[in-house]
N, C-alpha and C positions, 0 to 999 in steps of 0.2 A: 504494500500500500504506500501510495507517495503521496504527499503532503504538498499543495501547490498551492505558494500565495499570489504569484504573478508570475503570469507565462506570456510573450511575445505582446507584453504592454507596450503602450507610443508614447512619446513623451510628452510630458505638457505643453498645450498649446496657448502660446500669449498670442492674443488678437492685437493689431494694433491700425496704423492709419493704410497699410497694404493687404486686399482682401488674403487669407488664408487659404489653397487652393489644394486636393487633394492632387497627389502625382494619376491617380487613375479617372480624374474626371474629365468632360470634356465640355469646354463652351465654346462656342462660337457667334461673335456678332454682340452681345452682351457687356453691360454695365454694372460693378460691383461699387459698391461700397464702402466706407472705413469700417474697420470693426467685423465685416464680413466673414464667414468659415462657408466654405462646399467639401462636404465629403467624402468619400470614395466612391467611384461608380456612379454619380452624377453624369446625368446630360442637361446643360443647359444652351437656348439657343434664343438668340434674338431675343432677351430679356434683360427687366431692370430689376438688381436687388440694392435696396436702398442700405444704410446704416444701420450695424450693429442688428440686422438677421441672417439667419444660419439655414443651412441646408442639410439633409440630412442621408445616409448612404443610400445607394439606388432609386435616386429622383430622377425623374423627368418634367422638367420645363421648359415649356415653345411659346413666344410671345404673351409673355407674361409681364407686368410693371408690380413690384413689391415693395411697400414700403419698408420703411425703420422698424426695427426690433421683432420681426417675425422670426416664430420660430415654427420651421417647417421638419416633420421629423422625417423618418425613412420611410422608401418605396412609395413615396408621393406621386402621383400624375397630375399636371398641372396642366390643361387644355391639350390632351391625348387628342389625334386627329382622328377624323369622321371619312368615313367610305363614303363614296359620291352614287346613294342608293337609288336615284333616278335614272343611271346609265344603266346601261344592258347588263353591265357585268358590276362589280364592287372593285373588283380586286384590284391589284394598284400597276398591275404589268400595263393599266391604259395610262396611267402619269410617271412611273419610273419605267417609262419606255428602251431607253437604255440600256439600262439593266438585265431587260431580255434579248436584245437587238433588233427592235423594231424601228429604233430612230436614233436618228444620233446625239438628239438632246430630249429631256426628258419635258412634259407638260408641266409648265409652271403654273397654269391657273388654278392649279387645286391646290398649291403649298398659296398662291395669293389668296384666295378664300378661305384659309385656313388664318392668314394672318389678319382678315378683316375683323376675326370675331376675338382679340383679346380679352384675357383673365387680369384683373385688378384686384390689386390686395390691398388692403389699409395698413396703417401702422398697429403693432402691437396685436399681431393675429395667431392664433398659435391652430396649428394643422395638422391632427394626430395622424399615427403611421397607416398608412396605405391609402387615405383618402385620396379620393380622383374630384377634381375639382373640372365640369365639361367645359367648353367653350362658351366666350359671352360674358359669364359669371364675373358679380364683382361682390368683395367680401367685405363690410366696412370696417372700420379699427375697432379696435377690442374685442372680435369675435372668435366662437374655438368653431373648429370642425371638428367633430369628433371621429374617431381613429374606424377606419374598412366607412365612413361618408360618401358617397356619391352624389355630388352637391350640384345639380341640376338648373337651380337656379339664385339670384342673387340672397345675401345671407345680411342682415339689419345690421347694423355695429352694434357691437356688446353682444349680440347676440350667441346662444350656445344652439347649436345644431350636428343632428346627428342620424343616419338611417340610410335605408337607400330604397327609394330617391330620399336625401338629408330634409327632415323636416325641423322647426322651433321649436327647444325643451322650453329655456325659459332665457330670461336674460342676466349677464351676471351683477348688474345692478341696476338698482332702480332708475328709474327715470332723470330725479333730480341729478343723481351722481354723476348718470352718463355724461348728462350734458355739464355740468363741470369738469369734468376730465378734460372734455374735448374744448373747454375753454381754456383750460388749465394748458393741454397741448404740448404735456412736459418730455413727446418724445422728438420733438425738437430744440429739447437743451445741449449746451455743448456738454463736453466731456467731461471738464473741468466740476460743472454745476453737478451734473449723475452723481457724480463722483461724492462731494459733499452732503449732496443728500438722499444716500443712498438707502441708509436708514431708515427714513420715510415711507421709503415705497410700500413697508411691511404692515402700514396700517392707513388701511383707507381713510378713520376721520380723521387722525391726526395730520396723513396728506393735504385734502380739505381743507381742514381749517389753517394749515400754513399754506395755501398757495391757490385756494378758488378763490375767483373774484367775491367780492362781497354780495351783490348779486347775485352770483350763483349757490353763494352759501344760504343764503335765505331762501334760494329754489328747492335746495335740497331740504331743508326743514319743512318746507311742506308736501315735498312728496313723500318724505319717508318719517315722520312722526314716531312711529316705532324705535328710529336707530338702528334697524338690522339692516347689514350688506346682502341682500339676496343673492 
C-alpha cells in the first residue's frame, strides 16, 4: 500500500497583467484580459474574455464577448454551431467542402451565420461544468448556470438557472440589492481598490452599506425588510 500526498501536481499559478494560457489550448482571433487563466484543452475562437475571468479545461468558445470576473468551469460549450436543417442534407461535407475535395475553398456562409448570432456574458457570471450555452443567448451579471444547463434562451442578471432546456430557480438577491450592486459596479475597480477591500466582499450588508449609493440603500430597505440575502 502507498501513501500519496501529491502526484504530478502544477505549480502555482500567479495571475497577473499577461493573460495565463495553457500550452494545450488553442485560440484564435481572440481578446484576453489582465488577470485572465485558459486551461488545458480549451478552444477558443473569435472571442472577448474580459478581466480577471477564467476558463476552465475542455471548453469550447466561438464568438462569444465575456465580461470581468467570470468564472466558467470545465467542458463548457459556448455557442456550439447548428447544422443548416433546411438543406437536403445536415452534414457539413456541403460547407467544409475541402475537406472532402469537392472544392477548393470551403462555404463560408454558414461559419458567417454562425457568427451573426453571438453569446454575451455579463460580468460576475459563474457557469457550472458542462453547461452549453446555444446561440443568441445573453447572460446578465451576476447570474449562475447551473452545471449539465442547456441554456436556450437569455438568463435575467442575478438570476440562478438551471435544466434542460435551463429554466428560473430563483434569484440570488432581492431586488433592492440587485440593483445596488449594479450601481455599486465594483467589478470595474482597479486592482489596487479589490485589493483593499477584499474583505468586504464576504458580507453583502456590510458591502452595502460601505459603498451603495444612498439611494440605493434606502431601495434596498424596502425591498427587503426582513434583512435576509435570498
Amino acid at each position: 500500500m502507498y501513501s500519496i500526498e501529491v502526484l504530478n501536481s502544477k505549480p502555482a499559478v500567479i495571475l497577473g497583467e499577461e493573460p495565463v494560457i495553457a500550452k494545450t489550448a488553442t485560440i484564435r482571433e481572440s481578446r484576453l484580459g489582465r488577470y485572465t487563466e485558459v486551461a488545458d484543452h480549451c478552444s477558443i475562437n473569435q472571442s472577448t474574455i474580459d478581466d480577471y475571468s477564467y476558463v476552465g479545461e475542455r471548453t469550447g468558445i466561438i464568438y462569444v464577448k465575456i465580461g470581468k470576473f467570470v468564472s466558467i468551469a470545465s467542458d463548457v460549450r459556448i455557442n456550439p454551431g447548428n447544422h443548416p436543417m433546411d438543406w437536403v442534407t445536415q452534414h457539413h461535407f456541403m460547407y467544409r467542402r475541402r475537406r472532402y475535395g469537392f472544392a477548393e475553398t470551403n462555404d463560408r456562409s454558414v461559419f458567417g451565420w454562425r457568427g451573426m448570432q453571438p453569446v454575451r456574458i455579463g460580468h460576475d457570471v459563474w457557469i457550472g461544468h458542462g453547461a452549453i450555452i446555444l446561440p443568441g443567448v445573453t447572460i446578465g451579471n451576476g447570474a449562475v448556470v447551473g452545471s449539465g444547463s442547456v441554456v436556450t434562451r437569455d438568463v435575467a442578471p442575478y438570476s440562478i438557472v438551471a435544466g434542460n432546456s435551463a429554466t428560473h430557480i430563483r434569484y440570488r438577491f432581492p431586488a433592492g440589492i440587485q440593483e445596488a450592486l449594479e450601481a455599486i459596479s465594483w467589478y470595474h475597480w482597479d486592482h489596487e481598490t479589490l485589493k483593499t477591500r477584499l474583505d468586504d466582499f464576504r458580507d453583502i450588508r456590510r458591502f452595502l452599506e460601505k459603498y451603495a449609493p444612498l439611494d440605493q440603500k434606502q431601495g434596498d430597505d424596502r425591498n427587503n425588510k426582513s434583512g435576509r440575502v435570498l
